[in-house]
C-alpha distance (Angstrom), angle and dihedral (degrees) to the residues before:
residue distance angle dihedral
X1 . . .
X2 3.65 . .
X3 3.37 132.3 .
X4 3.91 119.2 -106.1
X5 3.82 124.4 -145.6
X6 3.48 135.7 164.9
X7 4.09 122.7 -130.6
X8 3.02 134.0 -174.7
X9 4.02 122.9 -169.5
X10 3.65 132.8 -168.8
X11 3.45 114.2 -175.6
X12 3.88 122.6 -119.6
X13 4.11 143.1 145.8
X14 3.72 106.4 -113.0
X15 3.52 136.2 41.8
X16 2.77 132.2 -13.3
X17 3.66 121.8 -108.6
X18 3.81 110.8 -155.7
X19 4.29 110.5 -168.2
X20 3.82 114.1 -174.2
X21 3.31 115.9 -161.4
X22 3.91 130.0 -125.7
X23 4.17 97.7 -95.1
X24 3.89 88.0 -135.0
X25 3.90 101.6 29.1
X26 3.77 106.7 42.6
X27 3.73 106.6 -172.4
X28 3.71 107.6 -163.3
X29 3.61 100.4 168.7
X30 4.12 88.5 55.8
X31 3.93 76.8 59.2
X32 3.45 97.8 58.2
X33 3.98 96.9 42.5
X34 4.06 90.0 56.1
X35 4.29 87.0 41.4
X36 4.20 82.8 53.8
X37 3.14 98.0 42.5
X38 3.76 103.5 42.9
X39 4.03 103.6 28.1
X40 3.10 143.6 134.7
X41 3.91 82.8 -4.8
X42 4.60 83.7 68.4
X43 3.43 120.4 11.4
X44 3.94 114.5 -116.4
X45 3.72 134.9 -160.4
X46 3.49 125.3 -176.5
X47 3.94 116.9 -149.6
X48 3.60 116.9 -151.8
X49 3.94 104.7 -164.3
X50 3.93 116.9 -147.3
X51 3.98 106.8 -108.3
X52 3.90 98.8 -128.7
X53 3.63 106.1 69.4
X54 3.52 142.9 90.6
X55 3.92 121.5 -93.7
X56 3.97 83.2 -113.9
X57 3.34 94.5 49.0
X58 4.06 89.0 55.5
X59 3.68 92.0 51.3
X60 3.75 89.3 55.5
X61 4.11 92.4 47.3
X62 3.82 91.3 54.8
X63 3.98 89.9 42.1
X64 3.67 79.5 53.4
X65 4.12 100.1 46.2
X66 3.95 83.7 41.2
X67 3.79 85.7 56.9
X68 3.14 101.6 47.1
X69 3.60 106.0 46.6
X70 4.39 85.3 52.3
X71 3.91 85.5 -119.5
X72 4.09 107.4 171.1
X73 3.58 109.8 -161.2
X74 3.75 108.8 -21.8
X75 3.53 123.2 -177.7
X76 3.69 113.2 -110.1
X77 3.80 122.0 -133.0
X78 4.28 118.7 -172.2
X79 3.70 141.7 167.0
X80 3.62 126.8 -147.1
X81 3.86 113.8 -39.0
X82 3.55 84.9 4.1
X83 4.00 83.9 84.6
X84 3.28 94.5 70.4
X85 3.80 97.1 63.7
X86 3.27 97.4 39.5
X87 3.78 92.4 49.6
X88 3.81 92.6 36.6
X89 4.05 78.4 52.6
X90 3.46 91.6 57.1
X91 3.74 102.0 48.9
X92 3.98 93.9 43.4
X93 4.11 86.9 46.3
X94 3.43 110.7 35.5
X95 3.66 106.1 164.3
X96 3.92 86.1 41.1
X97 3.89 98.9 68.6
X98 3.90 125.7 69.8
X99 3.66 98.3 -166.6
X100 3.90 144.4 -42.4
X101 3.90 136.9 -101.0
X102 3.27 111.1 -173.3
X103 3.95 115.9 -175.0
X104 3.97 118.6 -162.4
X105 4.10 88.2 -26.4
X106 3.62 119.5 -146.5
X107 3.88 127.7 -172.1
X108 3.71 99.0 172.8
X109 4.04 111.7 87.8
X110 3.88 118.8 -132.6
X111 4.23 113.5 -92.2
X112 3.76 95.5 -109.4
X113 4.25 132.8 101.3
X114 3.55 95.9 -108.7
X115 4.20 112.1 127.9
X116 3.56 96.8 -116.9
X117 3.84 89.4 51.5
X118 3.87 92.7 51.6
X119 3.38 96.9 39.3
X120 3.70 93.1 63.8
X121 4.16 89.9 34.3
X122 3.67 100.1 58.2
X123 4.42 100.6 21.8
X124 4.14 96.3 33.3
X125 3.66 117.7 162.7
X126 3.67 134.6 -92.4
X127 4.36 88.1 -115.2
X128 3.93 87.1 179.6
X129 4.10 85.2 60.1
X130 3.22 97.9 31.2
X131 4.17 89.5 57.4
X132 3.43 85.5 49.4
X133 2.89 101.5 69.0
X134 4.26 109.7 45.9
X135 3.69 115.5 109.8
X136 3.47 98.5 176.0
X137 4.07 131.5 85.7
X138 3.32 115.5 -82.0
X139 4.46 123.9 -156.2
X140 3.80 109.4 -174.6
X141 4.53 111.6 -170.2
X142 3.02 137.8 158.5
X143 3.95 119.3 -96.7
X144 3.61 95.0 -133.0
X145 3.54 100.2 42.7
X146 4.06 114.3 122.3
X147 3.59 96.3 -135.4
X148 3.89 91.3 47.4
X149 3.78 96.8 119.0
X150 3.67 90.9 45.4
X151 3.15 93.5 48.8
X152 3.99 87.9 63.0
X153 3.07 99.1 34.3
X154 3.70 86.9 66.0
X155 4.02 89.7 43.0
X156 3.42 86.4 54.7
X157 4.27 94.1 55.7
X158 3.51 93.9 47.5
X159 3.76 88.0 64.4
């Protein structure tokens, strides 16, 4: 069986600008202030991951969308536990990654049963490693924070 994302595109000339969701917090509306805010000037696509797989199994989905779509060094944008796929992404695929957003980052997974959770409980990754090996930029904010889209948007022009 296949797997089954959501996307969703808005249109633009530069970029693009890649935001993965948090697999158990999507946050569409954080989607749609960055599309604003940055389209059609950068293309943006929001990646919704499914909620029953494995962290590795979400790196591998957005290697795949990122494949697919032909995109050459996007800049990455996650929330929460979406950091670890997209940095996970970054270290497994270094010449595939641009550069990293990282909004209010966390590395711990929730205290529940679901996969995702247990995946990253029982099999977490070596972060010291894994740090290592980045070679792209890297913007750590905070989610909430009122200049947040400024913030990248200056990121985003130092490139």
């Amino acid at each position: 069986m296949g797997a089954s994302l959501r996307l969703l595109d808005w249109p633009g000339h530069a970029g693009p600008i890649v935001f993965v969701d948090d697999p158990f917090a999507p946050d569409f509306t954080l989607a749609a202030r960055i599309a604003e805010a940055f389209a059609p000037r950068y293309r943006v696509l929001h990646i919704a991951l499914r909620p029953d797989a494995p962290y590795q199994v979400h790196v591998e989905d957005v290697h795949g969308v990122l494949q697919q779509f032909g995109f050459a060094r996007p800049v990455l944008v996650a929330s929460g536990l979406g950091a670890v796929i997209v940095v996970l992404l970054a270290a497994w695929y270094p010449s595939l990654v641009g550069a990293l957003v990282l909004l209010d980052p966390v590395y711990e997974p929730p205290r529940d049963e679901r996969l995702p959770a247990c995946a990253l409980r029982e099999c977490p990754p070596d972060w010291s490693a894994i740090r290592r090996r980045l070679r792209c930029r890297e913007l750590l904010l905070e989610g909430a924070a009122p200049d947040l889209l400024d913030r990248l948007g200056a990121f985003l022009g130092a490139a």
